[in-house]
N, C-alpha and C positions, 0 to 999 in steps of 0.2 A: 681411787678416792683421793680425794684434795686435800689434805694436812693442813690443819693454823699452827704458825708460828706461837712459839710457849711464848709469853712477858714472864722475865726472871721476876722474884717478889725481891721486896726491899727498895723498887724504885721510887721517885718522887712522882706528886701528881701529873708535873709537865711532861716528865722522862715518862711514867705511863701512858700519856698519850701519845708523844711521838711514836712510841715503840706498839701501838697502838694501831696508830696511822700505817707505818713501814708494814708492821704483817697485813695490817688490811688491802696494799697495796701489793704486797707479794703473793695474797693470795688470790687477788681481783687478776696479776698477770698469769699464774698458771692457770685459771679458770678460761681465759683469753687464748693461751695456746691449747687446750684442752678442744674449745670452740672452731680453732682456725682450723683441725686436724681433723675433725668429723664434719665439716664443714670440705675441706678439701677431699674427703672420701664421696660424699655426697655426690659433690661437684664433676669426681672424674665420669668419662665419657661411659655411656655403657656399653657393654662389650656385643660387637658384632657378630658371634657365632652362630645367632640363630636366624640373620639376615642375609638373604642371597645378596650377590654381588651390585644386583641394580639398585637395592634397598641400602646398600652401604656407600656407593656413589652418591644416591640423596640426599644422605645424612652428612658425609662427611667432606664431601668434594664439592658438591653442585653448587654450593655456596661462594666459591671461587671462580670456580670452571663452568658454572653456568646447566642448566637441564640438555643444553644441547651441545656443551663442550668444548665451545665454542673462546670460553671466559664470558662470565657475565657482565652485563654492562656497568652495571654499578661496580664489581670487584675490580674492572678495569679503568675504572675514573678515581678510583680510589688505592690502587697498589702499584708502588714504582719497582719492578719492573712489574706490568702487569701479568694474571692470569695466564697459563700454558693455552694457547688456542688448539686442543685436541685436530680440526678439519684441516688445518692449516697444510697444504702438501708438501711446501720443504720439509716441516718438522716430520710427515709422515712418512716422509720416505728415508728420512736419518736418525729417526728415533727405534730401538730394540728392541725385543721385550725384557732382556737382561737389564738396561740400563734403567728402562720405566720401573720395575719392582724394584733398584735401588734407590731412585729418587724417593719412592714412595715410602721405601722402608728408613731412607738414612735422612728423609728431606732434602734439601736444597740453599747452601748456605749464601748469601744476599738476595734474598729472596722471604719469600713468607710462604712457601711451603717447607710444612715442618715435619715432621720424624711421626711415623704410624706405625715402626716395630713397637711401640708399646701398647698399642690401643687394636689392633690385629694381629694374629698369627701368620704367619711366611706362607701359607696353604692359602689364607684369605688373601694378602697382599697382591700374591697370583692371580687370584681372582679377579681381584680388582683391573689389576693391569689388564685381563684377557678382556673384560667388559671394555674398558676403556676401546681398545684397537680394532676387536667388531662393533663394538657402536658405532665410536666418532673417526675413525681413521681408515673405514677400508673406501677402496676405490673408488669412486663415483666416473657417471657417464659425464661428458662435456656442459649435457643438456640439463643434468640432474644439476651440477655446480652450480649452472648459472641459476635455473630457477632459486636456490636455497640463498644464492648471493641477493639475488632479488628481491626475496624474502623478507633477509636481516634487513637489507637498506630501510622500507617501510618502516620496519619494528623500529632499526636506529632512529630516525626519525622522530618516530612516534614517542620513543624512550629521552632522547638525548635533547631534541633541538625544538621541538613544536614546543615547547615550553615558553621558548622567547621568542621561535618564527611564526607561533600558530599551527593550527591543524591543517589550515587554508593556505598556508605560505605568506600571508599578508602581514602578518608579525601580531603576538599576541597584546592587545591590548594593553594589561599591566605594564609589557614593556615600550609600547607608545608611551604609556602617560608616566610611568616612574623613571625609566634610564637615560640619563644624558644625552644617549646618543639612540635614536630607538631602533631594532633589528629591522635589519633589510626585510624591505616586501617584495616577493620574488615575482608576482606578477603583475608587476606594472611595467611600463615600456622603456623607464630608462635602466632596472634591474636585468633585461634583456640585448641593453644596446652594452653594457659596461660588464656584465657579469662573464666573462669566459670562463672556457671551462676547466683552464688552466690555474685561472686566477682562482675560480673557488676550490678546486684541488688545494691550493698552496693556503685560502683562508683557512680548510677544516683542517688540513693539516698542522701550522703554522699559530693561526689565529690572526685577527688583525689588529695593532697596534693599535693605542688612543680608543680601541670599541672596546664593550664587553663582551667581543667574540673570543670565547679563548681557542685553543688549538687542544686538537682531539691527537694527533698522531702519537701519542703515548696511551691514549686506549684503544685507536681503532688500528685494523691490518693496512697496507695501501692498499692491498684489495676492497676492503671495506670502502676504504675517504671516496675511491674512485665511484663505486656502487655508490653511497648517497648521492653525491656529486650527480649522475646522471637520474638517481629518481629523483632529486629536486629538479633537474632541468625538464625531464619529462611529466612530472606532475603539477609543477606549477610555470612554466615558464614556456611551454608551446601553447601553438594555437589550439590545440583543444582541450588545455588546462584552462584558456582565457574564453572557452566556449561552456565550459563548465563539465566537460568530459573527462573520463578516466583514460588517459592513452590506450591505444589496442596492443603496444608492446611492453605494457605494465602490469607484473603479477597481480592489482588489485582487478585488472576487469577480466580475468580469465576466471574470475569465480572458486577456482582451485586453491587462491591464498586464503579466501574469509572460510571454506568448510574445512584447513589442516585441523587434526586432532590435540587433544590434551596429551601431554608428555606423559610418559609410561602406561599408557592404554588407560587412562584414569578416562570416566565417564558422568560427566553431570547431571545433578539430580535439580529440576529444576523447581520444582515446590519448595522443598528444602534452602535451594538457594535462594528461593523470594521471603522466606521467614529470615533468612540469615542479611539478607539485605535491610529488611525493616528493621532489624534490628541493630544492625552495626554500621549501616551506609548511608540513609538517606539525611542525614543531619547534613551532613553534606554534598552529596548528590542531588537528593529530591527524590520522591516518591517517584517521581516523573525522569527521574535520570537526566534534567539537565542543568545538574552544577548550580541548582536556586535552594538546598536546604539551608534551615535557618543558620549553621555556621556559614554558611558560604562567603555572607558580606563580611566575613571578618579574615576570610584567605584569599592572601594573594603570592601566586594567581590563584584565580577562582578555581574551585574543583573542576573536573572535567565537565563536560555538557556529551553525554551519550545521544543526545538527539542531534547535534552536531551534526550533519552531511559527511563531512570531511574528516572528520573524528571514527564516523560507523565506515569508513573507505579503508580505512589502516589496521581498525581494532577487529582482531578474531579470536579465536578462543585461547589459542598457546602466549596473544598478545595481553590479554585480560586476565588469565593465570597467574603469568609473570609479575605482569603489573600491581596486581594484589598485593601476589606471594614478598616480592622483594620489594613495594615500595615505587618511588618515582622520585627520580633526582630530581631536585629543583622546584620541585611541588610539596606540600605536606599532605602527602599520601603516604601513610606508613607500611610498613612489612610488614603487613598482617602475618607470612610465613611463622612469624615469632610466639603467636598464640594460635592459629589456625591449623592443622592438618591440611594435607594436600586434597585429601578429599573435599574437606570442609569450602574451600579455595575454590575446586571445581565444580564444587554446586553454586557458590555466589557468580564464578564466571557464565555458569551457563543461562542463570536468570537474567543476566545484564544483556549476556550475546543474545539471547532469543526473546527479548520482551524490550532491547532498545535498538539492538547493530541490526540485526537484521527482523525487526520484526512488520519489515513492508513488504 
């Protein structure tokens, strides 16, 4: 219970107001810390114990370190040093299991991971770490590497850079007509006589001076810069990119990359996801998915266009998940994640993928 301050009697009328005012005001600040203190009980995290280890990675990690482990793309554009890339093999071959459960448990100081002995027990922490090292860190074949490096590149793409180069590689309009300098169009013939494949190594890494290219090598691996590097030269800069074909050594036309699955064996309901699109999507999308609802003309860049060729080439369903779930740098596509369930996410993914990506 909150206590008022007594007024001693025999004061004057001013002196009873000031002293008036002061208790009103001492009592308005413990009312205040009273507030902040169930207000901070509220707030704390809820406790894990009745969550298996891949439900506690969802909650608490994936958000950093990404659904596949990897570091998410937005966590890594956004945290200096970025995100732990779990797949990464140096790390996997010199990392513990002793040392992962004290990162986990003690945090990591210049950094932003933070301290989880308070928010799990020593029993769950283990957990954690054991999920972590048979998920994202056990071995893979040569063949397996490269396809999942082939993988991300696309997604990179699709996540990071079609923003300003297009879906097409031609550069996206907004940035024709608003940037000083407009982004490279990668398939016309002098982007093919000047572009090495060194030089664009050294742009995505680097960035380029005087452009609004910036440089990525403080969120992507060299393995990564290297992998888009070659899917942009392989999807828009050969001759059967300027034929209008999907190269034959590019994960998009082996058909394998658009049917991967939703992360943690989630499964979309696609009814469901066409109510949840009419209702939270089409203002900007379009009933029709291509980027013409009535908000549309008021964002730029324009919403995506799902009838897009080049757009239905890259997006698959772990690509439409994500992109919901966390948002899209550079666009005003928000993180539905933030009021959506994961389920909720993969019904909306599955009514876009099978009634706009592939419904020819």
């Amino acid at each position: 219970m909150i206590k008022c301050r007594q007024i001693p009697s025999g004061m004057s009328a001013s002196e009873t107001r000031t002293a008036s005012v002061a208790a009103q005001e001492s009592n308005s600040g413990r009312l205040t810390l009273v507030i902040l203190a169930l207000s901070s009980l509220l707030l704390m995290p809820a406790a894990a114990t009745a969550a298996d280890p891949a439900k506690r990675y969802s909650d608490y990690c994936s958000v950093c370190h990404g659904d596949s482990g990897r570091g998410g793309l937005h966590a890594q554009q956004g945290m200096i040093p970025p995100p732990r890339n779990f797949a990464d093999a140096e790390f996997a071959a010199t990392m513990t299991r002793e040392r992962m459960i004290q990162v986990i448990r003690d945090g990591k100081p210049g950094t932003a991971m933070i301290a989880w002995e308070s928010t799990m027990s020593d029993e769950e922490i283990g957990e954690i770490a054991d999920y972590i090292i048979d998920k994202f860190m056990q071995r893979r074949t040569e063949g397996d590497t490269a396809d999942q490096t082939a993988g991300d590149a696309a997604l990179i793409y699709q996540e990071s850079c079609s923003v300003c180069h297009g879906d097409d590689g031609k550069g996206a309009v907004w940035g024709q007509e608003s940037l000083a300098m407009p982004p490279r169009d990668f398939t016309t013939d002098a982007a093919q006589r000047e572009l090495t494949r060194d030089r664009m190594i050294a742009a995505v890494t680097f960035g380029r001076p005087g452009t609004p290219m910036p440089g990525f090598g403080t969120q992507l691996s060299p393995d990564q810069v290297v992998a888009i590097v070659d899917y942009i030269g392989e999807r828009f800069m050969s001759g059967a990119a300027a034929a209008g074909e999907v190269p034959s050594g590019n994960p998009l036309a082996s058909g394998v990359y658009q049917q991967q699955p939703y992360p943690e064996g989630l499964s979309g309901q696609y009814e469901r996801g066409r109510a949840m699109y009419m209702g939270n999507c089409v203002t900007c999308h379009g009933v029709g998915g291509a980027g013409d609802g009535p908000r549309a003309y008021f964002i730029f860049p324009r919403p995506r266009n799902f009838q897009d060729p080049a757009t239905q080439q890259v997006l698959n369903r772990p690509a439409l998940f994500r992109g919901i779930k966390d948002g899209v740098i550079g666009r005003e596509m928000p993180a539905w994640g933030k009021v959506m369930d994961d389920q909720m996410i993969a019904d909306i993914s599955e009514y876009v993928y099978r009634e706009f990506i592939r419904s020819q």
